[in-house]
C-alpha positions as CSV (number, residue, x, y, z in Angstrom):
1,X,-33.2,-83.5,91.6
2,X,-30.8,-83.4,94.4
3,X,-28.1,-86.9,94.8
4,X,-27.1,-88.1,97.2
5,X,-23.0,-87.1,98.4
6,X,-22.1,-90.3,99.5
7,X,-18.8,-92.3,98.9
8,X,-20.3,-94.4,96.8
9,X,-22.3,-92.1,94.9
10,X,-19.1,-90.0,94.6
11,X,-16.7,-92.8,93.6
12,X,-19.4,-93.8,90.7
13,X,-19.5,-90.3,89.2
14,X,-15.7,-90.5,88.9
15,X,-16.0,-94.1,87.2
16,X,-18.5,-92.9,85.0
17,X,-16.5,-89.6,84.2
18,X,-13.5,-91.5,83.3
19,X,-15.7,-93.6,81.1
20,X,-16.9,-90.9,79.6
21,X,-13.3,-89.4,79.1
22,X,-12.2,-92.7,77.6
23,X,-14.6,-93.0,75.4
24,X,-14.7,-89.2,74.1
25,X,-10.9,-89.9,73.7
26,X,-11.6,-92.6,71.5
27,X,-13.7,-91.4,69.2
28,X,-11.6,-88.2,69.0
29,X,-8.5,-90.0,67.6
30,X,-9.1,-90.2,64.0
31,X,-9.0,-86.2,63.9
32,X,-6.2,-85.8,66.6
33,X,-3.8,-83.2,65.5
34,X,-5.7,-82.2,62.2
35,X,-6.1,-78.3,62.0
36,X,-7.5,-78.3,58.8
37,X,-11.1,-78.3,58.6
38,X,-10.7,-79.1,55.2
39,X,-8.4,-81.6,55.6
40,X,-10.9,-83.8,57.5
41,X,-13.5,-83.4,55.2
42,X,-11.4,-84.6,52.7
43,X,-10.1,-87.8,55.1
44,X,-13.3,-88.6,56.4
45,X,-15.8,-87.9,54.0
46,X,-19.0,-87.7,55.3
47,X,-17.3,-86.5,58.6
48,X,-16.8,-88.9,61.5
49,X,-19.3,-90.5,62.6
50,X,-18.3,-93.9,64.0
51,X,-15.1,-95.3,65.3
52,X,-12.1,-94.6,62.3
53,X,-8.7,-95.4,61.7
54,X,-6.3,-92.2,61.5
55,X,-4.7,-92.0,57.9
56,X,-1.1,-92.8,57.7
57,X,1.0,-91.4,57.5
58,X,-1.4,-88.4,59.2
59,X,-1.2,-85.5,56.9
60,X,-0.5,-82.6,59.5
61,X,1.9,-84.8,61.6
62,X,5.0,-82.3,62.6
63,X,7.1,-86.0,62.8
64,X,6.7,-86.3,58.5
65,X,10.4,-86.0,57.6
66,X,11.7,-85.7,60.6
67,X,15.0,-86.8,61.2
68,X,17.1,-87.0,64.6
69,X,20.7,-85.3,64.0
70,X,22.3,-83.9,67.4
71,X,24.6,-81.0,67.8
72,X,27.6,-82.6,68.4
73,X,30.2,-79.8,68.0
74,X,28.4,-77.6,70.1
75,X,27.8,-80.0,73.0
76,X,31.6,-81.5,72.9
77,X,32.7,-77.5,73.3
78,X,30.1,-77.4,76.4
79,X,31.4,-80.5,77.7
80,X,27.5,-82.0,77.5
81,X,26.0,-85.7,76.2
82,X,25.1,-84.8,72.8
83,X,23.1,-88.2,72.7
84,X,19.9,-87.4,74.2
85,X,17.7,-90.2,73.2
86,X,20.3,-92.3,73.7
87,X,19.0,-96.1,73.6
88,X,15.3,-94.3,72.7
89,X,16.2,-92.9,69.3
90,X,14.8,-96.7,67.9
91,X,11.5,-95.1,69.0
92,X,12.2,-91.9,66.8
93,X,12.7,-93.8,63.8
94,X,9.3,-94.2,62.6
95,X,7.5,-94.6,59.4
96,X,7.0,-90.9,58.9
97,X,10.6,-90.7,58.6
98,X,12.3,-91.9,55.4
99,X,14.2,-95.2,56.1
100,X,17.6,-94.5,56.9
101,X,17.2,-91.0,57.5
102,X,17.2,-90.6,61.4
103,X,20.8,-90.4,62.3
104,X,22.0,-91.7,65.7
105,X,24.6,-89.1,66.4
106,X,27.4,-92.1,66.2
């Protein structure tokens, strides 16, 4: 079956590849950033097989722990910003770190 290579035929192949896309996204999220297989099995049991809610806190997230604290003495003797989140480092305060934890630099 051969289609036809029109504009329109070629601007609803990219709408219905970014649907597609989308929607594949979706569905992906719950296991986004997992690397265990085992892991997954044990958060989704059954597997996934509809929409799901990621756990929290995600148990292979690299931010659990996490805190922000810069290099201050090294920057002042390069004459650099230490701060680089600067009004941002709200954002890197999450709930995977323990509260009070992520240090501003101040």
């Amino acid at each position: 079956m051969k289609f036809a290579n029109t504009p329109e035929t070629r601007e609803r192949r990219i709408r219905n590849a970014l649907w597609g896309l989308f929607i594949g996204d979706a569905l992906a999220m719950p296991a986004h950033w997992f690397y265990s297989l085992s892991n997954i099995q044990q958060y989704f049991d059954g597997g996934i097989r509809k929409y799901e809610a990621a756990p929290h806190p995600h148990p292979e997230s690299f931010m659990v722990g996490m805190t922000y604290s810069p290099d201050v003495e090294t920057a002042n003797r390069l004459g650099r910003s230490y701060d680089i989140l600067q009004e941002h480092v709200r954002f890197y305060e999450t709930s995977y770190s323990p509260a009070g934890t992520a240090s501003t630099g101040a």
